[in-house]
N, C-alpha and C positions, 0 to 999 in steps of 0.2 A: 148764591152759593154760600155755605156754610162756612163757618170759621172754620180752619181747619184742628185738628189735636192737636195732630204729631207732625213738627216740621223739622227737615233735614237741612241742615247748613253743611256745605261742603267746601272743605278748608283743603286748601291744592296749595299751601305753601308762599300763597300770595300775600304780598301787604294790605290788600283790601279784603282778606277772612274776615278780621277785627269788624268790616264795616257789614257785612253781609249776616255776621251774627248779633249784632245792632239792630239791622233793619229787621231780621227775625224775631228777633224779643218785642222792640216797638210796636209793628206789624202784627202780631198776632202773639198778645200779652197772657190772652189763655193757652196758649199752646205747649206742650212739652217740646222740647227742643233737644236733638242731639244731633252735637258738630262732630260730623263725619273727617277725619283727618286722612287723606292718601297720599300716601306715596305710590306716585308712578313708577316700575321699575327701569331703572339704568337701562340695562342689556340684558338680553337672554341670552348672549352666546360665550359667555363667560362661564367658567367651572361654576358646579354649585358651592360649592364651597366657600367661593367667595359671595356670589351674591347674597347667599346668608346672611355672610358675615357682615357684606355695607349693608346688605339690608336691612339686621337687626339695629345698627348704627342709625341707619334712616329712618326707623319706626323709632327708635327712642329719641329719636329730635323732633319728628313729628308730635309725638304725644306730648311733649315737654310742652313745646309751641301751643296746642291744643288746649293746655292744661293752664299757659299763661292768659291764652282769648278768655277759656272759662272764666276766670279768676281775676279779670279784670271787669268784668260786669258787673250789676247793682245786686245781682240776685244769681249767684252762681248754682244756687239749687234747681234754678229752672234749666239747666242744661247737660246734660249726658255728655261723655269724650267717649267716642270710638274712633280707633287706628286700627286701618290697613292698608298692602299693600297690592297694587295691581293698576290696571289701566282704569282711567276711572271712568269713562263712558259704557267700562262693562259693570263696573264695580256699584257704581250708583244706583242704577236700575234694579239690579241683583238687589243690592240694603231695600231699597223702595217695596218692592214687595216682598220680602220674608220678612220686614218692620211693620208695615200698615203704618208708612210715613201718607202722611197728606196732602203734602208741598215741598218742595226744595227749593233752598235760595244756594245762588253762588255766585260769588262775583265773576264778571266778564272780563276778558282780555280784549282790548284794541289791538288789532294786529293788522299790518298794512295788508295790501291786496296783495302785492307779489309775494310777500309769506305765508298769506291764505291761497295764494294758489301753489306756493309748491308744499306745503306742507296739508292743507286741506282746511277743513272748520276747525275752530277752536273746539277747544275740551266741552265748557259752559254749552254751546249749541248742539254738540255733540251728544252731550247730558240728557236737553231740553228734548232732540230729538227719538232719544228712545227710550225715556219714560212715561209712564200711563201717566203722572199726577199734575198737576200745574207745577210750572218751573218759573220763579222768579230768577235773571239775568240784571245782576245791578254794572253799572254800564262807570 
């Protein structure tokens, strides 16, 4: 298989982003890189009004965050910042193909069994499972 171009690092907010857009550069030094930043949203049953309003709040701390990963790299040129917001097992997929990304990394969450059974798959496998491209899960 071929190196890929275009890889997508997906930044959920976690403390292991930093490591996932690491292993993205390392891994694949020819590649263009851009770290996807999502916010999940809170609640839909809330006035719009307000979800806007935290949610503009939550996009501009994401991109901030986003913006400090970039910028602590060797080579910030090699990485694009996009922020949004939404569920990111739809949202990933969606970027993957209107991008002609070629790969995704994102870091994993350990989550015990009885939290993966009441709440279901984690997001990263969720990811892995409905996109066309290879998905690296850093663990």
């Amino acid at each position: 298989m071929a190196d890929p171009d275009h890889v997508l690092v997906v930044a959920l907010g976690d403390p292991d982003d930093e490591d996932a857009l690491a292993h993205a550069l390392q891994t694949f030094p020819g590649a263009a890189v851009t770290l996807l930043s999502v916010v999940a949203p809170l609640d839909q049953s809330v006035s719009e009004g307000r979800i806007l309003e935290r949610g503009e709040t939550r996009l501009t701390e994401a991109r901030n965050r986003a913006d400090g990963l970039r910028s602590s790299v060797d080579d910030p040129s090699r990485v694009t910042v996009t922020t949004c917001e939404g569920p990111p097992a739809e949202l990933v997929p969606s970027y993957v193909d209107r991008h002609e990304v070629d790969h995704v990394v994102v870091s994993g969450h350990d989550i015990s069994g009885i939290v993966r059974r009441l709440l279901g798959d984690g997001i990263p496998e969720l990811i892995a499972e409905r996109t066309e491209v290879p998905v690296t899960i850093l663990k």
